[in-house]
C-alpha positions as CSV (number, residue, x, y, z in Angstrom):
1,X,-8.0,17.6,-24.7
2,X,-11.3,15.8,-23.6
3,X,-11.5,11.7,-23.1
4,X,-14.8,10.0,-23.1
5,X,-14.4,7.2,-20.4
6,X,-16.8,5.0,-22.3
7,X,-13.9,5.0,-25.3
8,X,-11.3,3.9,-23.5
9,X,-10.8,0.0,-22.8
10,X,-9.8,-0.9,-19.4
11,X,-6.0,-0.3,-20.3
12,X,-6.1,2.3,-21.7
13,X,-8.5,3.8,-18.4
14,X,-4.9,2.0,-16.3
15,X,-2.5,4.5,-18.2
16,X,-4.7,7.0,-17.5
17,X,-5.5,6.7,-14.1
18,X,-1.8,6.0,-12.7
19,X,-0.7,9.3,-14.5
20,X,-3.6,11.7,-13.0
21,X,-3.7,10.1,-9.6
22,X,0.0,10.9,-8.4
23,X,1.9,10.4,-6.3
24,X,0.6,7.3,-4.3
25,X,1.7,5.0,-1.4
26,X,3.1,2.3,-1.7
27,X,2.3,-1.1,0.4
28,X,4.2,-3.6,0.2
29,X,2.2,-7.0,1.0
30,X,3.7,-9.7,2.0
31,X,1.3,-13.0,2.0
32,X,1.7,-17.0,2.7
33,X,0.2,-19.2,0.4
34,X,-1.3,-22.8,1.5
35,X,2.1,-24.4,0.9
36,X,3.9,-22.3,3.3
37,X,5.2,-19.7,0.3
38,X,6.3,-16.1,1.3
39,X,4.9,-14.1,-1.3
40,X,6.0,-10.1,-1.8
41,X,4.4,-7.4,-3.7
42,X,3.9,-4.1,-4.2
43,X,0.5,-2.3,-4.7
44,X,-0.3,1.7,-5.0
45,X,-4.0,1.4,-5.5
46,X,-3.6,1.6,-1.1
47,X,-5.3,4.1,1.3
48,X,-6.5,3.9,5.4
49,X,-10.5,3.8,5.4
50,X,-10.9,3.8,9.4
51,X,-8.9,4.4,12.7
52,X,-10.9,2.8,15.0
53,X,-10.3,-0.4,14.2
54,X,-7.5,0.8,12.1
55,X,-8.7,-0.3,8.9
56,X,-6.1,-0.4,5.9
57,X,-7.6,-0.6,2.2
58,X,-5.9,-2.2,-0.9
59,X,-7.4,-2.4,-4.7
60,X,-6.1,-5.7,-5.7
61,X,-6.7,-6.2,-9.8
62,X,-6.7,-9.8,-11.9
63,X,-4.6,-10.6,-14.2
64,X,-5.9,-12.2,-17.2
65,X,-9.1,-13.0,-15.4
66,X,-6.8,-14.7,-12.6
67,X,-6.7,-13.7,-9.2
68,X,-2.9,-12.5,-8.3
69,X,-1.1,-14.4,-5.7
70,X,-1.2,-11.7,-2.9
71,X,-5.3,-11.9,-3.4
72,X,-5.8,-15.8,-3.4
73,X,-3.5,-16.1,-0.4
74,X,-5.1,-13.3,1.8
75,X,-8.5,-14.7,0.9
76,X,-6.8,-18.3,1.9
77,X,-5.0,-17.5,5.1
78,X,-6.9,-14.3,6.2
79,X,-3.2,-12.6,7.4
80,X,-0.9,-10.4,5.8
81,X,1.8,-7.3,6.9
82,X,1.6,-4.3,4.9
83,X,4.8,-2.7,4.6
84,X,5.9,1.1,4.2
85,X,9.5,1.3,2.4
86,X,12.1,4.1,1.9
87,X,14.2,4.8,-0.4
88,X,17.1,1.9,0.1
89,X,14.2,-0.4,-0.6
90,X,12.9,1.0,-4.1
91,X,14.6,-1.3,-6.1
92,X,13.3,-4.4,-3.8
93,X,10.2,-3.1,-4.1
94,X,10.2,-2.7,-7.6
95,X,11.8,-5.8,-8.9
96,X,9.3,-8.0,-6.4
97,X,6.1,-6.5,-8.9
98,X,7.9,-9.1,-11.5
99,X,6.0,-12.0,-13.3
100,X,7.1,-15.2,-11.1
101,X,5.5,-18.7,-10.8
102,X,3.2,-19.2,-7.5
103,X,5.5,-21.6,-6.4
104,X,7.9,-18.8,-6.4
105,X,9.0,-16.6,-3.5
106,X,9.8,-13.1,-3.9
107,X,11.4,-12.9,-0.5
108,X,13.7,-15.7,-1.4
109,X,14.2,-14.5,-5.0
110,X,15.4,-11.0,-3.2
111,X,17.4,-12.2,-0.7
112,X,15.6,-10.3,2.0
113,X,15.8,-10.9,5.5
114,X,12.3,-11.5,8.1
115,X,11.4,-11.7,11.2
116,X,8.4,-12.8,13.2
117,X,5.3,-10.9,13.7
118,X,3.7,-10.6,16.9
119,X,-0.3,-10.9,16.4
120,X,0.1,-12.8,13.2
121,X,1.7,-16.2,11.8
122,X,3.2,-14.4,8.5
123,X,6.3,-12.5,9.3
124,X,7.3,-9.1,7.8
125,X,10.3,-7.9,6.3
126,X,13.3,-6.7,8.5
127,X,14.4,-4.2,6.1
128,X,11.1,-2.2,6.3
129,X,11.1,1.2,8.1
130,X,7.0,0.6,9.0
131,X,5.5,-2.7,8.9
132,X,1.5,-3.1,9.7
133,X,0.7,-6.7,10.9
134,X,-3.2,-6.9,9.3
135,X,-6.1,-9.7,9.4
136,X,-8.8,-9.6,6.8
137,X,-11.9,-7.8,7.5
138,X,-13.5,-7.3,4.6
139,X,-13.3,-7.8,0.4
140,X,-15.5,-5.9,-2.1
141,X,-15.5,-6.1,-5.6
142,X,-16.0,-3.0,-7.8
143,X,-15.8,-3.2,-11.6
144,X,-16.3,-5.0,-14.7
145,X,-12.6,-6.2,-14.7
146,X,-12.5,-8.3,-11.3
147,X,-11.2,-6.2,-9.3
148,X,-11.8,-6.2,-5.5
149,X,-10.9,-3.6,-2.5
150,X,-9.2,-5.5,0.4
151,X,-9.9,-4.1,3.6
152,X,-7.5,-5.5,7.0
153,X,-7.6,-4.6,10.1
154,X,-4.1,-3.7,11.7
155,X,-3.2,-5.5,14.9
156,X,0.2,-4.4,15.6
157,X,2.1,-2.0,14.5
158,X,5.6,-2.1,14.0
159,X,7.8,1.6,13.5
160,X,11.5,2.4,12.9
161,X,12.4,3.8,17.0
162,X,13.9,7.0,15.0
163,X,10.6,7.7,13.3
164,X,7.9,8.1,15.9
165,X,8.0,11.1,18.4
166,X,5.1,12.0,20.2
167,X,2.4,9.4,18.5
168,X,3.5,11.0,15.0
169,X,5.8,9.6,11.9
170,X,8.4,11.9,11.3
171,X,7.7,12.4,7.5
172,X,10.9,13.1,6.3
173,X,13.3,10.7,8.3
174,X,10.7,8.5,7.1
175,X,11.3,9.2,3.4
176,X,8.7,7.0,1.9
177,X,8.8,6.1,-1.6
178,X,5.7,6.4,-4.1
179,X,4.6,5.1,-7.4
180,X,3.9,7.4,-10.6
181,X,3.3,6.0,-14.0
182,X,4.8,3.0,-15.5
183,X,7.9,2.1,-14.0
184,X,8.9,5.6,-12.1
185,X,8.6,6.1,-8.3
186,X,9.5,9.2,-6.4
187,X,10.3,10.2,-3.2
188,X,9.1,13.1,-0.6
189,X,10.9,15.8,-1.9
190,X,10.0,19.0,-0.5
191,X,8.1,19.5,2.3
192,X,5.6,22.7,2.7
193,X,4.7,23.3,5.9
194,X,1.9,25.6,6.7
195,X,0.2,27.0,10.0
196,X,-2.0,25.3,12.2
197,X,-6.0,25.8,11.4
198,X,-7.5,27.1,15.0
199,X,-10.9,28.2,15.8
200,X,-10.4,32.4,14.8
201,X,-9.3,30.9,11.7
202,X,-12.6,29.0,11.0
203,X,-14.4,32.2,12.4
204,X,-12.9,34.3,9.7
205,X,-14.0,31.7,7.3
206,X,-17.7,31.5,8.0
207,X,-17.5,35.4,8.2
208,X,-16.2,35.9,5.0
209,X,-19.3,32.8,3.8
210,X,-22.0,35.1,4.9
């Protein structure tokens, strides 16, 4: 089957999109507003663009030609925590993506517990296995439909003691959820592990490129 990307509107390109590009990440952003509001939600558009700074990188989409809450208070305050969440979390995660009023809290609505961030004056959720206290550092729209790439810098970062061992997550302990198409999510599942690259490797590579 071929699909002419100038045929398809920009939801139909959505569907597309969050079908091939699987599985993704999941942050889970949690934002003040002006008025003091915690608000929580999750986005899967979400990658790392740098280490040094560490620089975390977030496609954040309108809705109906409105910027979404999360976007209008990062651009406001300048400070956010970017959350990674495991399995026991999937529903909280989910159910926070809902429609509510801005004068609505999804942190409230959810019942979920916070506590204080260290570098920043919005806290992060307690629950979270990772949380990544981040200050803005750069936004750049791409697209006809308004949507724009948030780029923070991380300032502290805050891991599960169980996960970390020698500067690296443990993967599976961590068990981080990800998004698929429409309202699905997955988690880890099997793990393949394969041997180290070293330099005879890349030797036998080049020699079989000649």
């Amino acid at each position: 089957m071929e699909l002419r990307a100038n045929d398809l509107d920009p939801q139909a390109t959505y569907k597309l999109l969050t079908g091939v590009v699987v599985p993704r990440p999941v942050a889970w952003v949690c934002t003040r507003s002006v008025h003091g509001l915690l608000n929580l939600a999750p986005f899967s558009a979400f990658t790392f663009v740098s280490t040094k700074p560490p620089l975390l990188g977030i496609n954040i989409g309108r809705k109906a030609g409105q910027r979404k809450d999360t976007a209008r208070n990062i651009l406001d305050a300048g400070e956010y925590v970017v959350h990674i969440c495991d399995e026991p979390l999937v529903e909280a995660v989910h159910d926070s993506a809902g429609e509510y009023p801005a004068d609505v809290s999804e942190v409230q609505v959810l019942g979920l517990k916070t506590t204080p961030s260290v570098c920043i004056s919005v806290p992060r959720i307690a629950a979270a296995p990772i949380a990544m206290e981040c200050r803005r550092h750069q936004v750049i729209p791409f697209g006809a439909t308004g949507a724009e790439f948030f780029v923070g810098e991380v300032l502290n970062f805050h891991v599960r003691d169980d996960l970390l061992a020698k500067g690296k997550i443990d993967s599976a302990a961590l068990n981080p959820i990800c998004r698929l198409a429409g309202p699905r999510y997955a988690t880890l599942g099997r793990v393949i592990s394969l041997r180290p690259l070293v330099q005879a490797d890349k030797a036998v590579l080049d020699a079989g490129c000649a």
